[in-house]
C-alpha positions as CSV (number, residue, x, y, z in Angstrom):
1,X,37.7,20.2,10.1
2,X,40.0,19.8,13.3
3,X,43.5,18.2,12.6
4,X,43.6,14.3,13.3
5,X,47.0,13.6,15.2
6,X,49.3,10.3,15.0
7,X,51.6,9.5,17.4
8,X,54.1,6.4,17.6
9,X,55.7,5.0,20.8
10,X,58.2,2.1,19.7
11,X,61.6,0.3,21.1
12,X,64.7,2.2,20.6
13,X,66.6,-1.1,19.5
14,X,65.8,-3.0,17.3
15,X,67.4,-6.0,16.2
16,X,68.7,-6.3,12.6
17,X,66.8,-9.4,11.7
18,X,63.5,-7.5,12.7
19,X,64.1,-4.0,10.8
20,X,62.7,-4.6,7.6
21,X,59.5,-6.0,9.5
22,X,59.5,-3.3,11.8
23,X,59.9,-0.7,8.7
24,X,57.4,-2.0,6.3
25,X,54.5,-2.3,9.2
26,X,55.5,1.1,10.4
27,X,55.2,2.2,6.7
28,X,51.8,0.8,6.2
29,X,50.3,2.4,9.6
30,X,51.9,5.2,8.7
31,X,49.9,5.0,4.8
32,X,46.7,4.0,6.6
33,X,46.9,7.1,8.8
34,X,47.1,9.2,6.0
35,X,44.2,7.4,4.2
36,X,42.5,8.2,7.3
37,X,43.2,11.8,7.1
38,X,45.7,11.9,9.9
39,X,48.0,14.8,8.8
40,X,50.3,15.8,11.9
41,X,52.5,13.2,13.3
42,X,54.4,13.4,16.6
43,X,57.5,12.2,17.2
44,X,59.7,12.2,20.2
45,X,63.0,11.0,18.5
46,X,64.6,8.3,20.4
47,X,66.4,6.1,18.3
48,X,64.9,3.3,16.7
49,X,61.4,3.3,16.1
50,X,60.7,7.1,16.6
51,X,63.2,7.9,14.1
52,X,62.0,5.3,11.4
53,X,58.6,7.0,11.8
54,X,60.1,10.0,11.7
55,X,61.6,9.3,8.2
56,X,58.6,7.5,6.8
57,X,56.5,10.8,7.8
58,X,59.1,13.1,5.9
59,X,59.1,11.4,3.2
60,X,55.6,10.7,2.7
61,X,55.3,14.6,2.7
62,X,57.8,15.2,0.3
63,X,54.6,13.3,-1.9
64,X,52.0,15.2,0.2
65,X,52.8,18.8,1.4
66,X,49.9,18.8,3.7
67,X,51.6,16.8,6.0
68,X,53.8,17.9,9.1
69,X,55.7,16.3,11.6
70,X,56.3,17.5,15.4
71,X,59.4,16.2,17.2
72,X,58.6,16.0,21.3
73,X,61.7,16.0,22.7
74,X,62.3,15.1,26.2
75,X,64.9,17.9,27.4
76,X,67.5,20.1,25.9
77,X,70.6,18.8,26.1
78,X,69.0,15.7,24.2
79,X,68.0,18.0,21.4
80,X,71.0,19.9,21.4
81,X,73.0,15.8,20.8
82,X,70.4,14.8,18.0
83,X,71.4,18.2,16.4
84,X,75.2,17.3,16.4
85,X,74.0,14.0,13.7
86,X,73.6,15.4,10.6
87,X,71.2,12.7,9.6
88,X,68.8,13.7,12.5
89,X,69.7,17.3,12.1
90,X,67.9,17.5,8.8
91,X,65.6,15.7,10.3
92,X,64.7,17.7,12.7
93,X,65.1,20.8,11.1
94,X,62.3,19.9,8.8
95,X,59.5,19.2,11.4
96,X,56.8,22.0,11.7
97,X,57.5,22.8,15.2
98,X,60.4,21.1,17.9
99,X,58.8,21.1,21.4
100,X,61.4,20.5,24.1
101,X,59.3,19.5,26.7
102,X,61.6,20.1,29.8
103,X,65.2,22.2,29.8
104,X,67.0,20.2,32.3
105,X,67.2,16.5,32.6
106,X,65.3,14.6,35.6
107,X,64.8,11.1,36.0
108,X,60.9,11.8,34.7
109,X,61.7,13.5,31.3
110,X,61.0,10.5,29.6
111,X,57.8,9.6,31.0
112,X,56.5,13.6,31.0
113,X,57.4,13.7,26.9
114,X,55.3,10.3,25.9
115,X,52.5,11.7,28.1
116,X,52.6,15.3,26.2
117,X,52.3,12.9,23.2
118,X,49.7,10.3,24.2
119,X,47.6,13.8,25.2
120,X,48.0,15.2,21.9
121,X,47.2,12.3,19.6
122,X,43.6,10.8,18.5
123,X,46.0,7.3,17.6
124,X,49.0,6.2,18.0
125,X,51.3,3.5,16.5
126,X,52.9,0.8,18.8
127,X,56.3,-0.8,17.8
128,X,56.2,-3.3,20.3
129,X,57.9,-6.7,20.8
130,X,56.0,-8.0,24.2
131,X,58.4,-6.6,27.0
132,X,56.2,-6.0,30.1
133,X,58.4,-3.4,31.4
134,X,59.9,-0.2,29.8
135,X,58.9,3.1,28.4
136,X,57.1,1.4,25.3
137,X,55.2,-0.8,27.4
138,X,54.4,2.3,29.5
139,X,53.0,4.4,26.8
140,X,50.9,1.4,25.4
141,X,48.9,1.7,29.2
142,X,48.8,5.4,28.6
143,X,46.8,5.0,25.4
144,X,44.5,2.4,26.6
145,X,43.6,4.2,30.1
146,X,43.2,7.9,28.1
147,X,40.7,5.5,25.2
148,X,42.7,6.9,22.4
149,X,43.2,4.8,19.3
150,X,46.2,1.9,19.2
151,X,47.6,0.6,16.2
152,X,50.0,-2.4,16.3
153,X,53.3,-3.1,14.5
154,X,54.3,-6.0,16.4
155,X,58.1,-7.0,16.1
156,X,60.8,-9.2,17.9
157,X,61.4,-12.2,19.8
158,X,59.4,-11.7,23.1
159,X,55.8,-11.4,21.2
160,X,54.0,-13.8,23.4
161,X,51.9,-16.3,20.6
162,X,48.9,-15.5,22.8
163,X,49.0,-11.7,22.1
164,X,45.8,-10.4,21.3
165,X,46.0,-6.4,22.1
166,X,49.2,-4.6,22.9
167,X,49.4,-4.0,26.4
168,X,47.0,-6.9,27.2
169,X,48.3,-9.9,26.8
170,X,48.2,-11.5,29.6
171,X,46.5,-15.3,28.9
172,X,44.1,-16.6,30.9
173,X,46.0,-17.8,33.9
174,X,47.6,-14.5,34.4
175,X,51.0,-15.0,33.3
């Protein structure tokens, strides 16, 4: 049976009032994957959401060895920073593989490591709070135009009460 892969694209601040929300729906995508045989999560590490999924993911294979978590980081000199936290750094150090995706920094790294994720993953989870503009938003239109599999943890003050689909929320009138 081929490996299912989850993925997570998500806002790298989150405000403190929206944490626990933003945690506990992470959590239960993250428990639904795994009920749904996902096994190998991505990552790309940015602060915020990445790294709350990262830690959900560790520790839900602390529970299930099968389990394994890749860390997609977007150039070197980032990796070489998230290995100075010693949080992150034991983080990192127990994801099956690190893939650095480029060795020098451009003003595309960014971009080039959520698309190296959105390719690899049948689904991916969307921390999202309703920003039109932005990396998260970005990766949200990646998933839809490559037909891969969206789930939503929606979070935060912009979320538009109209919201129906991450990515296309647009009401009626276009605004």
């Amino acid at each position: 049976m081929e490996q299912k892969i989850c993925g997570v694209t998500g806002h790298r601040e989150i405000p403190a009032e929206y944490m626990e929300q933003a945690e506990q729906g992470l959590r239960g995508e993250i428990e639904k994957a795994i009920t749904d045989g996902y096994t190998y999560f991505i990552s790309g590490f940015a602060d915020g959401a990445d790294q709350l999924f990262a830690r959900i993911v560790l520790e839900k294979a602390k529970e299930n060895p099968a389990l394994r978590l890749e860390a997609a980081i977007p150039y070197r000199n980032r990796y070489k920073r998230l290995m100075e936290d010693g949080q992150t750094k034991a983080m990192l150090e127990a994801c099956a593989k690190v893939a650095v995706i480029s060795e020098e920094w451009a003003s595309n790294v960014y971009m080039k490591r959520n698309r190296y994720m959105v390719s690899q993953a049948d689904r991916v989870i969307a921390v999202y709070d309703g920003r039109e503009k932005g990396g998260t938003v970005s990766t949200i239109r990646m998933v839809h135009a490559q037909r891969k599999e969206m789930r939503e943890v929606p979070v935060g003050p912009y979320l538009p009460e109209n919201m129906i689909n991450l990515g296309y929320f647009r009401n009626a009138s276009g605004r």
